[in-house]
Residue, then its C-alpha position, 0 to 999 in steps of 0.5 A: x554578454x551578449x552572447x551568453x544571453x542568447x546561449x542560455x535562451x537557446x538552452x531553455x528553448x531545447x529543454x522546453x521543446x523536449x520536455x514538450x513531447x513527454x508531457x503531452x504524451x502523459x497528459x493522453x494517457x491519464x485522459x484515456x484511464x481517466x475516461x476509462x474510470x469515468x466510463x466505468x463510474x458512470x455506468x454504476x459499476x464498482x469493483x467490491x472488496x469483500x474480506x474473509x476476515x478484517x482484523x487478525x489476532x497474533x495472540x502473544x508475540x515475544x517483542x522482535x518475533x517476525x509474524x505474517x497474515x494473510x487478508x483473503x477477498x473477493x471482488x463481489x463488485x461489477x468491475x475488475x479491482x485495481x489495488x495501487x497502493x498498500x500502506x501501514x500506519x507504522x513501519x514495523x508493519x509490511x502490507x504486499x498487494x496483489x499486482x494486476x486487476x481481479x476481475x469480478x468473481x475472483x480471489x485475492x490476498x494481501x500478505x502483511x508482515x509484522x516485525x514484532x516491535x512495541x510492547x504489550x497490546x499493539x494493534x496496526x491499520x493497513x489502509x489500501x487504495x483501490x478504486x472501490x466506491x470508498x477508494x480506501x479499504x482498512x484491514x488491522x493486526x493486533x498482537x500482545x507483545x511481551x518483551x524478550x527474556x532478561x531484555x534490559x537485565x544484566x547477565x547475572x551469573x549465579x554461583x553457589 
C-alpha cells in the first residue's frame, strides 16, 4: 500500500513539473500581446472597419440554391485590424475571414456562404470579432427563398 501512495505522489509530481513549463511560457505570451493591446488602446489607436456595404440582398433564391457575397472594407482606423473569429447566427451561413492583420489604409474582404436552407424571407447576421472600439462588427444577408418545384408533392404522372 505504501508503495502505491508514493508511485502515485510520484506520478502527479512528474505531471505538475511538466506541465510547469508550458503554462509559464503561455502566461508570457498572452502578457506580452496583452501589453501590446494595452499600448495601442492607451495611445488612443483603433483600428476602424469601414464597409462598402453591410447588408446584402440575394433577392429570390430557389430553397437549396448555394449562394455567396462578399463584404469589402477598409481599415479607416490608426492601427492594424486583427479579425479572430467570423460567426453566424445559423449554420446554413459560412462567413471566411481575412488571415493576418490589415493595416491602416488597406482593404479587406469577408466571403460569406449561404446554403439556401428555410423558406420565404430569411435574413442571417455575421458577427465578427476584431479588436475595433466595439470588439464586435455585424454584416447581414437576407434572401427570399421560394421552396423547390413539386417539394412535398408526389410525382404525379399525367396520361391522356
Amino acid at each position: 500500500m505504501k508503495k502505491s501512495v508514493i508511485l502515485l505522489g510520484m506520478a502527479c509530481a512528474m505531471v505538475f513539473a511538466s506541465c510547469k513549463n508550458d503554462a509559464s511560457s503561455k502566461i508570457k505570451s498572452d502578457a506580452t500581446s496583452v501589453e501590446t493591446t494595452n499600448e495601442t488602446v492607451t495611445a488612443g489607436k483603433y483600428p476602424v472597419i469601414t464597409f462598402e456595404k453591410v447588408e446584402h440582398d440575394f433577392g429570390t433564391i430557389e430553397q437549396g440554391t448555394n449562394v455567396e457575397t462578399v463584404f469589402a472594407f477598409t481599415n479607416t482606423g490608426d492601427a492594424p485590424l486583427v479579425i479572430t473569429n467570423a460567426s453566424s447566427s445559423c449554420g446554413c451561413t459560412v462567413p471566411e475571414k481575412p488571415n493576418g492583420p490589415i493595416a491602416p489604409g488597406e482593404k479587406g474582404e469577408i466571403k460569406v456562404h449561404f446554403n439556401g436552407s428555410g423558406q420565404n424571407l430569411v435574413t442571417k447576421i455575421v458577427t465578427l470579432t476584431a479588436n475595433t472600439q466595439a470588439g464586435q462588427e455585424q454584416v447581414r444577408i437576407k434572401a427570399f427563398v421560394s421552396p423547390k418545384a413539386n417539394a412535398g408533392l408526389p410525382n404525379l404522372k399525367i396520361t391522356q
